[in-house]
C-alpha positions in Angstrom: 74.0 83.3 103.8 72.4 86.1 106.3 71.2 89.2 104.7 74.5 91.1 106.0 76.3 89.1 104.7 74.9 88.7 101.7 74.8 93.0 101.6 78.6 92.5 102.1 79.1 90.0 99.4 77.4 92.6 97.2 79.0 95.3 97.9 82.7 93.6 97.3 80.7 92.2 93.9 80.6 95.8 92.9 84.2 96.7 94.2 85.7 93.8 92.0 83.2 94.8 89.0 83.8 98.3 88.8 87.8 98.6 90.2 88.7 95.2 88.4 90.7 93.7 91.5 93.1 91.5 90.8 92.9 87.7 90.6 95.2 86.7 93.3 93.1 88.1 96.2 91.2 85.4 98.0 87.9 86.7 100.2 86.1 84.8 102.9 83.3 85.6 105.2 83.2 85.0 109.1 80.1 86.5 110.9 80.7 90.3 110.1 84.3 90.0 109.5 85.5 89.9 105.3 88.6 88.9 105.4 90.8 89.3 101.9 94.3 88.0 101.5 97.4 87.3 99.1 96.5 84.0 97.6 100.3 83.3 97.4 100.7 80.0 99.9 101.4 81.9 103.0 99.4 81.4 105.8 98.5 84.8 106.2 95.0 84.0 108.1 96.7 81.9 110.6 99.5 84.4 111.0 96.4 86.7 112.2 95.2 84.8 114.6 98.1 84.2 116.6 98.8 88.2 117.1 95.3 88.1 118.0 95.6 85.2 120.3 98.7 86.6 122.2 101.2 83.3 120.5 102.5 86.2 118.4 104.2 89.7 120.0 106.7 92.2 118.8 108.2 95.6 118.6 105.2 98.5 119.1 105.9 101.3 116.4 105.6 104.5 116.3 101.9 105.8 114.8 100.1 109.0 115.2 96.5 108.0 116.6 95.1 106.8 119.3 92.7 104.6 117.2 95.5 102.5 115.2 98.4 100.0 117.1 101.5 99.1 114.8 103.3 96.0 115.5 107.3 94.8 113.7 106.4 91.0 114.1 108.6 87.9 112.4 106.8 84.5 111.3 107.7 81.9 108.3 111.2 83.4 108.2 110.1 86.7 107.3 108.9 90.4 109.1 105.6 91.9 108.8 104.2 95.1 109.6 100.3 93.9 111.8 98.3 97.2 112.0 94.7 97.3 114.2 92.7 99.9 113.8 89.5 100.6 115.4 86.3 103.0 114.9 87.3 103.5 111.7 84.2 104.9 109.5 81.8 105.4 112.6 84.4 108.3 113.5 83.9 109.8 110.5 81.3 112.0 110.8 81.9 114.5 107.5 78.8 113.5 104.9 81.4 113.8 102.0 83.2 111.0 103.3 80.4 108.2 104.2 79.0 109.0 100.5 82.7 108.6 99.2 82.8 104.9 101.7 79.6 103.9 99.9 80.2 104.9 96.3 84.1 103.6 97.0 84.1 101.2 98.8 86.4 100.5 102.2 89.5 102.1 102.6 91.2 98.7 103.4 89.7 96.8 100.4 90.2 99.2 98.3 93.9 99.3 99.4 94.8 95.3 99.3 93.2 95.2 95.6 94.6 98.4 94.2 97.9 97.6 95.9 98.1 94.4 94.6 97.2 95.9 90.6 100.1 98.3 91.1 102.3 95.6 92.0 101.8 93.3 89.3 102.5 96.4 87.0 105.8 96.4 88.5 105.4 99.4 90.8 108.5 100.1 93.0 107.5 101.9 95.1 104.6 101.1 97.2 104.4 98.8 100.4 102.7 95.2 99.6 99.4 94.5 101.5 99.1 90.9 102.2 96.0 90.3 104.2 92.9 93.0 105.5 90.3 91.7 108.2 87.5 94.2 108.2 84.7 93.9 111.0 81.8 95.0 108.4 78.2 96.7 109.6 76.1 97.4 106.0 79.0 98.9 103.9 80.8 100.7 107.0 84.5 98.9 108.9 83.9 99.6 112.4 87.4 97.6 113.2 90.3 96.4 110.8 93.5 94.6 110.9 95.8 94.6 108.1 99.3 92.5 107.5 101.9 94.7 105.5 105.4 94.2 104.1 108.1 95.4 106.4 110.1 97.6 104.4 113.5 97.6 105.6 115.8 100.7 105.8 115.8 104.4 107.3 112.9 106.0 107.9 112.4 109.9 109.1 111.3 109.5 112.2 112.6 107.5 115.0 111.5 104.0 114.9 111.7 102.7 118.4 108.7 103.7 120.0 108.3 104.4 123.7 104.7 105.4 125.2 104.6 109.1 125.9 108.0 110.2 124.2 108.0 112.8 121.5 108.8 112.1 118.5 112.1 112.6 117.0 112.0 113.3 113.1 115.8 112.8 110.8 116.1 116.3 108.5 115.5 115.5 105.0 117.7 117.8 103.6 118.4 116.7 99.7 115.7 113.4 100.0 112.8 115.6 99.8 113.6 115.7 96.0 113.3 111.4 96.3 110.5 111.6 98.3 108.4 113.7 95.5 109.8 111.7 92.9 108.1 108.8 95.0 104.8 110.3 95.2 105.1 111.3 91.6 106.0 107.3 90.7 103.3 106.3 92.7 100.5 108.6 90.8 101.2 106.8 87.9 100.3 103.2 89.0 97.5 104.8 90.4 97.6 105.1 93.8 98.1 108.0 95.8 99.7 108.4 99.5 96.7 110.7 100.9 98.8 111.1 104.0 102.5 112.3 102.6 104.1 113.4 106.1 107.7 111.9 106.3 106.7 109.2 108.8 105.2 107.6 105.9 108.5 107.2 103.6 111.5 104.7 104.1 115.0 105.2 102.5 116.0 101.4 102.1 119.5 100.3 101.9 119.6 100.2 98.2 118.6 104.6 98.3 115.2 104.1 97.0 112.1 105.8 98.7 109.2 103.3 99.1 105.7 105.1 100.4 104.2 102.9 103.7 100.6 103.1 105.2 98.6 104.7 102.3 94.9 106.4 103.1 92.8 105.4 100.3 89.5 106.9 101.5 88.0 109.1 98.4 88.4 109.3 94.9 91.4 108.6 93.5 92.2 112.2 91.8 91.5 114.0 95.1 94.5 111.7 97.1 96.3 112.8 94.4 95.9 116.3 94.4 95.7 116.1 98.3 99.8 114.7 98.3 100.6 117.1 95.9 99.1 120.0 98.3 100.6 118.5 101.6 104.3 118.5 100.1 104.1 121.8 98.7 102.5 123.0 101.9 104.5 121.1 104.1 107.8 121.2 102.8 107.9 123.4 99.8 108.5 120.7 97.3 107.1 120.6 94.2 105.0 116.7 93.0 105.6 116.8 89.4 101.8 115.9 87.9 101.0 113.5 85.0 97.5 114.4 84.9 95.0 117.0 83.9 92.1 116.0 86.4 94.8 116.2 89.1 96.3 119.3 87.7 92.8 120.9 88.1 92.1 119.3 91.5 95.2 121.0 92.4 93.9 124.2 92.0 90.1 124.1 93.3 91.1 122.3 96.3 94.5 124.6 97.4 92.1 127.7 96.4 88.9 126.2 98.5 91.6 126.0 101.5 92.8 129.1 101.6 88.9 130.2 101.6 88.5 127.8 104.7 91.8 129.6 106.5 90.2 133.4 105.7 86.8 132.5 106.7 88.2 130.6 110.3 90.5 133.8 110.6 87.3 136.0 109.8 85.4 134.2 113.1 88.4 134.4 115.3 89.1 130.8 115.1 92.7 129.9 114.8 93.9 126.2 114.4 95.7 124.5 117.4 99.7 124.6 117.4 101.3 121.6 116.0 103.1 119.4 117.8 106.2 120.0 118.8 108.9 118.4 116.6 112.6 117.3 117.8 114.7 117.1 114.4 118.0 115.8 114.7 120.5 114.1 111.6 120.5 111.0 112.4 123.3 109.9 109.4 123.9 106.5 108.2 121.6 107.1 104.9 122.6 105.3 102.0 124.0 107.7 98.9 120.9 109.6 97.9 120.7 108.2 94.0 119.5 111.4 91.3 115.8 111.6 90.8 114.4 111.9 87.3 112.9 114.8 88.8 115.5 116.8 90.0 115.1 120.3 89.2 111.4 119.7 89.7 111.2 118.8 86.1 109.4 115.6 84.7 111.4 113.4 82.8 110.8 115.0 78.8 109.2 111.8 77.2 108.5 109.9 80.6 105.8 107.5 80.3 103.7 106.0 83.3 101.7 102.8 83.0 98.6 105.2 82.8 99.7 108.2 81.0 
Protein backbone atom coordinates (compact mmCIF):
# COMPACT_ATOMS: atom_id res chain seq x y z
CA UNK A 1 0.00 0.00 0.00
CA UNK A 2 1.32 3.76 -1.10
CA UNK A 3 1.80 6.12 1.60
CA UNK A 4 -1.69 7.88 0.62
CA UNK A 5 -3.24 5.40 0.82
CA UNK A 6 -2.00 4.09 3.69
CA UNK A 7 -2.68 8.03 5.34
CA UNK A 8 -6.30 7.28 4.09
CA UNK A 9 -6.53 3.82 5.67
CA UNK A 10 -5.53 5.68 8.86
CA UNK A 11 -7.49 8.17 8.91
CA UNK A 12 -10.93 5.93 8.34
CA UNK A 13 -9.00 3.68 11.26
CA UNK A 14 -9.62 6.62 13.47
CA UNK A 15 -13.21 7.38 12.07
CA UNK A 16 -14.36 3.79 12.86
CA UNK A 17 -12.37 3.91 16.33
CA UNK A 18 -13.59 7.01 17.68
CA UNK A 19 -17.37 7.20 15.88
CA UNK A 20 -17.85 3.28 16.24
CA UNK A 21 -19.30 2.85 12.54
CA UNK A 22 -21.28 0.23 12.12
CA UNK A 23 -20.45 -3.28 10.96
CA UNK A 24 -22.31 -3.53 7.76
CA UNK A 25 -20.22 -0.90 5.93
CA UNK A 26 -17.78 -2.48 3.60
CA UNK A 27 -14.52 -0.06 2.48
CA UNK A 28 -12.22 -0.58 -0.39
CA UNK A 29 -9.42 1.40 -1.92
CA UNK A 30 -8.83 2.26 -5.64
CA UNK A 31 -5.88 4.74 -6.32
CA UNK A 32 -7.21 7.86 -4.43
CA UNK A 33 -10.74 6.94 -4.42
CA UNK A 34 -12.29 5.16 -0.79
CA UNK A 35 -15.13 3.82 -1.62
CA UNK A 36 -17.65 2.57 1.35
CA UNK A 37 -20.92 0.82 0.77
CA UNK A 38 -24.06 -1.12 2.34
CA UNK A 39 -22.74 -4.68 2.71
CA UNK A 40 -26.35 -5.86 2.05
CA UNK A 41 -25.96 -8.04 -1.43
CA UNK A 42 -26.69 -5.23 -3.73
CA UNK A 43 -24.35 -4.38 -6.22
CA UNK A 44 -24.07 -0.92 -5.31
CA UNK A 45 -20.29 -0.56 -6.84
CA UNK A 46 -21.39 -1.78 -10.06
CA UNK A 47 -24.55 0.31 -10.02
CA UNK A 48 -21.86 3.29 -9.81
CA UNK A 49 -20.07 2.54 -12.56
CA UNK A 50 -22.67 2.37 -15.02
CA UNK A 51 -24.00 6.09 -14.22
CA UNK A 52 -20.47 6.83 -14.54
CA UNK A 53 -20.04 5.01 -17.77
CA UNK A 54 -23.19 6.59 -19.53
CA UNK A 55 -25.18 2.54 -19.39
CA UNK A 56 -27.14 4.27 -16.64
CA UNK A 57 -29.35 7.86 -17.20
CA UNK A 58 -32.36 9.38 -15.53
CA UNK A 59 -34.43 12.26 -14.41
CA UNK A 60 -31.92 15.53 -13.41
CA UNK A 61 -33.36 17.00 -9.97
CA UNK A 62 -33.61 19.98 -8.78
CA UNK A 63 -30.35 21.06 -6.41
CA UNK A 64 -29.08 24.45 -5.39
CA UNK A 65 -25.26 24.48 -6.44
CA UNK A 66 -23.45 24.54 -9.16
CA UNK A 67 -20.94 22.06 -7.68
CA UNK A 68 -23.49 19.02 -7.00
CA UNK A 69 -25.66 17.06 -10.03
CA UNK A 70 -28.75 14.90 -8.63
CA UNK A 71 -29.97 12.14 -10.69
CA UNK A 72 -33.82 9.79 -10.04
CA UNK A 73 -32.23 6.57 -11.56
CA UNK A 74 -33.98 2.85 -11.42
CA UNK A 75 -31.69 -0.42 -11.31
CA UNK A 76 -32.42 -4.12 -9.56
CA UNK A 77 -36.10 -3.18 -9.43
CA UNK A 78 -35.69 -0.38 -7.29
CA UNK A 79 -35.01 3.82 -7.51
CA UNK A 80 -32.02 5.53 -6.25
CA UNK A 81 -31.23 9.02 -5.60
CA UNK A 82 -26.94 9.22 -7.53
CA UNK A 83 -25.54 12.60 -6.23
CA UNK A 84 -21.79 13.95 -7.78
CA UNK A 85 -20.34 16.51 -6.20
CA UNK A 86 -17.28 18.18 -6.95
CA UNK A 87 -14.60 20.61 -5.17
CA UNK A 88 -15.91 19.73 -2.19
CA UNK A 89 -13.27 20.62 0.78
CA UNK A 90 -10.76 22.59 -1.53
CA UNK A 91 -13.74 25.17 -1.77
CA UNK A 92 -13.77 25.49 1.64
CA UNK A 93 -11.64 27.97 2.50
CA UNK A 94 -12.88 29.04 6.30
CA UNK A 95 -9.96 27.52 8.81
CA UNK A 96 -12.75 26.44 11.28
CA UNK A 97 -13.96 24.05 8.79
CA UNK A 98 -10.64 22.25 7.40
CA UNK A 99 -9.70 21.76 11.32
CA UNK A 100 -13.39 20.41 11.85
CA UNK A 101 -12.63 17.94 8.19
CA UNK A 102 -9.47 16.78 9.96
CA UNK A 103 -10.57 16.26 13.56
CA UNK A 104 -14.03 14.80 11.95
CA UNK A 105 -13.46 13.28 9.36
CA UNK A 106 -15.37 13.65 5.65
CA UNK A 107 -18.57 14.77 5.44
CA UNK A 108 -19.64 11.76 3.24
CA UNK A 109 -18.09 9.10 5.58
CA UNK A 110 -19.20 10.40 8.25
CA UNK A 111 -22.74 10.40 6.76
CA UNK A 112 -22.93 6.61 5.33
CA UNK A 113 -21.68 5.37 8.97
CA UNK A 114 -23.73 7.56 11.17
CA UNK A 115 -26.68 7.06 8.83
CA UNK A 116 -26.38 3.59 8.88
CA UNK A 117 -26.10 3.68 13.21
CA UNK A 118 -29.31 5.66 13.18
CA UNK A 119 -30.98 3.24 11.13
CA UNK A 120 -30.32 0.18 12.87
CA UNK A 121 -31.74 2.08 15.92
CA UNK A 122 -34.78 2.23 14.13
CA UNK A 123 -34.77 5.84 13.04
CA UNK A 124 -37.78 6.92 10.88
CA UNK A 125 -36.90 9.50 9.64
CA UNK A 126 -33.71 9.89 7.84
CA UNK A 127 -32.85 8.95 4.14
CA UNK A 128 -30.56 5.58 3.88
CA UNK A 129 -27.12 6.12 2.30
CA UNK A 130 -26.10 3.13 0.44
CA UNK A 131 -22.79 3.68 -1.16
CA UNK A 132 -20.12 7.02 -0.94
CA UNK A 133 -17.03 7.17 -3.55
CA UNK A 134 -14.72 9.86 -2.25
CA UNK A 135 -11.73 11.05 -4.55
CA UNK A 136 -9.27 11.47 -1.33
CA UNK A 137 -5.92 13.93 -1.34
CA UNK A 138 -4.35 13.56 2.54
CA UNK A 139 -7.59 13.73 4.62
CA UNK A 140 -9.48 16.23 2.14
CA UNK A 141 -12.57 14.86 -0.76
CA UNK A 142 -11.81 16.83 -3.73
CA UNK A 143 -14.82 14.85 -5.68
CA UNK A 144 -17.67 12.44 -4.26
CA UNK A 145 -20.46 10.46 -5.48
CA UNK A 146 -23.01 9.06 -3.23
CA UNK A 147 -26.12 6.47 -3.87
CA UNK A 148 -29.19 7.40 -1.66
CA UNK A 149 -32.72 5.98 -1.04
CA UNK A 150 -35.29 7.57 -3.17
CA UNK A 151 -37.86 8.58 -0.84
CA UNK A 152 -41.10 8.58 -2.48
CA UNK A 153 -43.89 11.19 -1.90
CA UNK A 154 -44.42 15.21 -1.94
CA UNK A 155 -41.82 17.26 -1.55
CA UNK A 156 -41.91 21.34 -1.22
CA UNK A 157 -40.47 22.28 -4.00
CA UNK A 158 -41.12 21.29 -7.50
CA UNK A 159 -39.46 18.13 -8.50
CA UNK A 160 -39.12 18.29 -12.21
CA UNK A 161 -36.16 20.17 -12.93
CA UNK A 162 -35.57 22.22 -16.02
CA UNK A 163 -32.09 24.20 -16.52
CA UNK A 164 -32.63 27.86 -15.88
CA UNK A 165 -36.26 27.74 -14.38
CA UNK A 166 -36.99 29.13 -11.04
CA UNK A 167 -37.90 27.28 -8.56
CA UNK A 168 -41.31 26.81 -7.52
CA UNK A 169 -41.76 26.02 -3.66
CA UNK A 170 -45.60 24.16 -2.27
CA UNK A 171 -46.67 26.54 1.03
CA UNK A 172 -46.21 24.56 4.12
CA UNK A 173 -48.90 25.82 5.90
CA UNK A 174 -49.78 23.37 9.04
CA UNK A 175 -46.57 20.73 8.00
CA UNK A 176 -44.06 23.08 9.32
CA UNK A 177 -45.23 21.65 12.78
CA UNK A 178 -44.13 17.86 11.08
CA UNK A 179 -41.21 19.16 9.62
CA UNK A 180 -39.77 20.32 13.25
CA UNK A 181 -41.04 17.39 14.82
CA UNK A 182 -38.72 15.68 12.04
CA UNK A 183 -35.73 17.63 12.91
CA UNK A 184 -36.53 17.13 16.59
CA UNK A 185 -36.73 12.96 15.87
CA UNK A 186 -33.77 13.21 14.01
CA UNK A 187 -31.54 14.93 17.02
CA UNK A 188 -32.18 12.17 19.02
CA UNK A 189 -30.63 9.38 16.83
CA UNK A 190 -27.99 11.69 16.50
CA UNK A 191 -27.83 13.23 13.47
CA UNK A 192 -28.71 16.52 12.53
CA UNK A 193 -29.96 18.15 9.00
CA UNK A 194 -27.33 21.09 8.97
CA UNK A 195 -29.17 22.33 5.88
CA UNK A 196 -33.10 22.43 7.13
CA UNK A 197 -34.63 24.56 3.99
CA UNK A 198 -37.90 22.78 2.80
CA UNK A 199 -36.21 21.31 -0.31
CA UNK A 200 -34.68 19.02 2.02
CA UNK A 201 -38.01 17.32 3.56
CA UNK A 202 -40.49 14.81 1.78
CA UNK A 203 -44.18 14.24 2.88
CA UNK A 204 -44.55 10.42 1.78
CA UNK A 205 -47.79 8.94 1.03
CA UNK A 206 -48.18 7.44 4.47
CA UNK A 207 -47.96 11.69 6.06
CA UNK A 208 -44.66 11.15 7.55
CA UNK A 209 -41.80 13.73 7.01
CA UNK A 210 -38.44 12.02 6.26
CA UNK A 211 -35.19 14.60 6.17
CA UNK A 212 -33.03 13.97 2.59
CA UNK A 213 -29.43 15.22 1.77
CA UNK A 214 -28.00 15.87 5.23
CA UNK A 215 -24.66 18.18 5.69
CA UNK A 216 -22.65 16.56 8.20
CA UNK A 217 -19.57 18.76 8.12
CA UNK A 218 -18.79 19.88 11.97
CA UNK A 219 -19.52 18.74 15.24
CA UNK A 220 -22.41 17.18 15.84
CA UNK A 221 -24.01 19.72 18.55
CA UNK A 222 -23.35 22.66 16.26
CA UNK A 223 -25.66 20.97 13.14
CA UNK A 224 -27.83 20.66 15.79
CA UNK A 225 -28.08 24.03 17.09
CA UNK A 226 -27.50 25.27 13.45
CA UNK A 227 -31.28 23.43 12.29
CA UNK A 228 -32.69 24.66 15.30
CA UNK A 229 -31.58 28.42 14.24
CA UNK A 230 -32.46 28.08 10.46
CA UNK A 231 -36.28 27.02 11.31
CA UNK A 232 -36.72 29.56 13.85
CA UNK A 233 -35.09 32.04 11.53
CA UNK A 234 -36.56 30.83 8.53
CA UNK A 235 -39.90 30.01 9.30
CA UNK A 236 -40.70 30.95 12.83
CA UNK A 237 -41.01 27.43 14.05
CA UNK A 238 -39.90 26.34 17.09
CA UNK A 239 -37.20 22.61 17.15
CA UNK A 240 -38.15 21.34 20.40
CA UNK A 241 -34.41 20.43 22.10
CA UNK A 242 -33.40 17.26 23.99
CA UNK A 243 -30.16 18.48 24.90
CA UNK A 244 -28.23 20.90 27.18
CA UNK A 245 -24.99 21.27 24.94
CA UNK A 246 -27.50 22.07 22.04
CA UNK A 247 -29.61 24.25 24.25
CA UNK A 248 -26.44 26.30 24.92
CA UNK A 249 -25.16 26.18 21.39
CA UNK A 250 -28.42 27.70 20.65
CA UNK A 251 -27.78 30.66 22.30
CA UNK A 252 -23.90 31.56 21.62
CA UNK A 253 -24.26 30.87 18.12
CA UNK A 254 -27.89 32.90 17.40
CA UNK A 255 -26.18 35.73 19.81
CA UNK A 256 -22.59 35.55 17.78
CA UNK A 257 -25.01 36.10 14.52
CA UNK A 258 -26.70 38.82 15.31
CA UNK A 259 -23.11 40.38 16.33
CA UNK A 260 -21.94 39.40 12.63
CA UNK A 261 -25.39 41.25 11.16
CA UNK A 262 -24.58 44.61 13.39
CA UNK A 263 -20.97 44.57 12.69
CA UNK A 264 -21.74 44.03 8.51
CA UNK A 265 -24.44 46.79 8.94
CA UNK A 266 -21.81 48.97 10.95
CA UNK A 267 -19.29 48.74 7.52
CA UNK A 268 -22.08 49.34 5.19
CA UNK A 269 -22.18 45.83 3.98
CA UNK A 270 -25.61 44.47 3.46
CA UNK A 271 -26.10 40.73 2.34
CA UNK A 272 -27.32 40.01 -1.35
CA UNK A 273 -31.33 39.61 -1.87
CA UNK A 274 -32.44 36.11 -1.84
CA UNK A 275 -33.66 34.54 -4.53
CA UNK A 276 -36.69 35.04 -5.75
CA UNK A 277 -39.27 32.38 -4.68
CA UNK A 278 -42.65 31.28 -6.69
CA UNK A 279 -44.96 29.62 -3.86
CA UNK A 280 -47.87 28.10 -5.11
CA UNK A 281 -50.36 25.04 -3.26
CA UNK A 282 -49.73 22.52 -5.07
CA UNK A 283 -52.53 20.03 -2.99
CA UNK A 284 -52.62 16.32 -3.25
CA UNK A 285 -50.82 15.99 0.40
CA UNK A 286 -51.68 13.14 2.25
CA UNK A 287 -53.74 14.06 5.79
CA UNK A 288 -51.12 15.83 7.88
CA UNK A 289 -51.02 13.11 10.96
CA UNK A 290 -50.64 15.18 14.80
CA UNK A 291 -47.13 15.67 15.79
CA UNK A 292 -46.12 14.89 19.37
CA UNK A 293 -44.96 18.24 19.25
CA UNK A 294 -47.80 20.22 18.48
CA UNK A 295 -48.12 23.17 20.42
CA UNK A 296 -44.27 23.27 20.37
CA UNK A 297 -44.24 21.21 23.40
CA UNK A 298 -42.06 18.00 23.79
CA UNK A 299 -43.81 14.96 24.52
CA UNK A 300 -43.86 15.09 28.91
CA UNK A 301 -41.89 11.75 29.44
CA UNK A 302 -40.53 11.35 25.75
CA UNK A 303 -37.49 9.33 25.57
CA UNK A 304 -34.92 9.33 22.55
CA UNK A 305 -32.44 6.55 22.04
CA UNK A 306 -29.80 9.13 23.48
CA UNK A 307 -31.55 11.09 26.11
Amino acid sequence: MDNENLIQDNSLKALYETEAAAPTIATEFEGPWRTQWKDDGTDYRGLLRDFQSGRLTGQRMATGSLYRTVHRVKAFGREFVIKTHSDIDFRERRLEKRLFIRFFGTQYSRLINKTSQALNKGCPVVQDIYLVSEKMEGRYCQEAYVIAEFVPGHSFIRENYVEGAPLVFRTPGPWLANVAESLSILHDYGLASNDAVLSNFIVTPEGQVKVIDLTLNGPMFISQANDVLKMRRSYGTEVPIGHLGVKVLVGVIGFWNSVRVKLRKLRGKTPPPLPEKIWEDFGGFPERPKTRIDGWARTPGFKGPLD
